[in-house]
N, C-alpha and C positions, 0 to 999 in steps of 0.2 A: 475372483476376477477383479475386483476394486484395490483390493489391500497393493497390488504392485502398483497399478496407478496411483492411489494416497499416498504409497510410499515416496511414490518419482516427486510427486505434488507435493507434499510436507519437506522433500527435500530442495527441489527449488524454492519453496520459500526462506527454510533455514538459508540457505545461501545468498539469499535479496536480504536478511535480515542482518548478515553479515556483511554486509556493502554498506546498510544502512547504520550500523554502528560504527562501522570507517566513517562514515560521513560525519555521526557526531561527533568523532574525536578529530575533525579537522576541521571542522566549525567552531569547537571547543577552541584549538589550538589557535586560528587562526583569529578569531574575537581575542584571546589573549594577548598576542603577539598585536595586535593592532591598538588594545587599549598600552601596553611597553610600550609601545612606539609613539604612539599621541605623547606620551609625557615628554619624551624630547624632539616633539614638533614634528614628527614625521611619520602622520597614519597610513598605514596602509589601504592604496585604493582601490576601492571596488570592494571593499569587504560587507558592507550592505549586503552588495549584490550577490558574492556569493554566497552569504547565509540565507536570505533568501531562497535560493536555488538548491542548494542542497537540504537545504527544509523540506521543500517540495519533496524531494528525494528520499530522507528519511521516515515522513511518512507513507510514502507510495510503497515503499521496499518494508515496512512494517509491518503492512495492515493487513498481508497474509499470515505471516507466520503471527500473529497476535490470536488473528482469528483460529488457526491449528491449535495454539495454547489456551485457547478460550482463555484469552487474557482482558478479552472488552470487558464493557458494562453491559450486563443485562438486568431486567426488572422481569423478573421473572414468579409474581408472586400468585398471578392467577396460574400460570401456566403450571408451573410445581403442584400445584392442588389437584390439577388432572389426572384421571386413571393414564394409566402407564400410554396405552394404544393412542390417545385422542392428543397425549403432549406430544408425541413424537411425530402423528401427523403433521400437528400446528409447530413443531420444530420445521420440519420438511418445507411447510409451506413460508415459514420465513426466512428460510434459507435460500431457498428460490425467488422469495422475493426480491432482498440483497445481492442476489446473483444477478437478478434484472438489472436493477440500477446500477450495480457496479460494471456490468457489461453495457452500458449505457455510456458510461462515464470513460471505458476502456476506449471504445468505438471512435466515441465525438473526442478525446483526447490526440489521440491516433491522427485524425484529419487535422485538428488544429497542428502538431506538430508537422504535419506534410506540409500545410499550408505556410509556417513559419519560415521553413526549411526552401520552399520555393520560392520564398521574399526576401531571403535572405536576413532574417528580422537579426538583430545584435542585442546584446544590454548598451545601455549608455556610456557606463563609464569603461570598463574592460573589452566591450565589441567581443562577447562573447556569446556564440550563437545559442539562444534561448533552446530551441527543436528539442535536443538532449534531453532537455530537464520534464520538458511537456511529455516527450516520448516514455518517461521514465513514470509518469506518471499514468501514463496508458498501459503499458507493462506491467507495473504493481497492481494497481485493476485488473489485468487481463487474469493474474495467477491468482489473486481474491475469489474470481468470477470460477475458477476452476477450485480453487481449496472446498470456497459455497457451493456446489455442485458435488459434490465427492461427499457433503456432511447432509445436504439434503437426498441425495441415493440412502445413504446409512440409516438415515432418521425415516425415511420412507419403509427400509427395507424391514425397521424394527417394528414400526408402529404396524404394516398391515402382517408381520405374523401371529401368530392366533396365542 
């Protein structure tokens, strides 16, 4: 019953994670294109802001699919020493942990981006409505909050078989 759900879930990430790499290559391009242009007096504006913002971005749309590729850091050097049943619990339970906070952070992101949205909040120089970037940052968290759920059911489901 889980493996079709993981699969739906490790494939929306792959998919955020592929938004998130557009992102850098037009961050890339566009810091490029701006340092060109500074040399004959003419930077491009607002590029701050949007690197800024799509920063935002390419971490939020990352931090799942990193997590499916066990790509973080972990210190992991008490927990490896544990009989097989006791590291998978304490996997479980720090998957659930991370799954709090980061539905924590999905939640209060969420309303901060309603809240922008209903003030009409801008960037300075391009008047470009922030909500998006906040929203995207709720999003990326929301699918974290389910990748860490799906790997502490797994790490659960290993540790209490016998």
């Amino acid at each position: 019953m889980l493996r079709p759900i993981a699969r739906t879930i490790h494939q929306a990430a792959a998919r955020l994670n592929g938004v998130s790499a557009a992102a850098v290559v037009f961050i890339m391009l566009l810091t490029c294109a701006d340092v060109v242009m500074r040399l004959f007096g003419r930077p491009i504006p607002g590029t701050y802001e949007l690197v800024g913002y799509f920063g935002a971005v390419i971490i939020a749309f990352a931090m799942a699919y990193t997590s499916v590729e066990r790509g973080h850091i972990a210190v992991e050097m008490l927990v490896d020493r544990m009989p097989r049943r006791p590291r998978h619990i304490v996997e479980a339970l720090s998957a659930l942990a991370g799954a709090s906070l980061f539905g924590l952070l999905a939640w209060q992101s969420l309303i901060y981006a309603a809240d922008l949205m209903e003030s009409g909040d801008v960037s300075l120089t391009l008047g470009v409505p922030t909500w998006p970037f906040v929203s995207c940052i709720g999003a990326g968290s929301a699918l974290l909050v389910l990748v860490l759920l799906v790997d502490a059911l797994r790490d659960l489901k290993k540790g209490l078989q016998p």
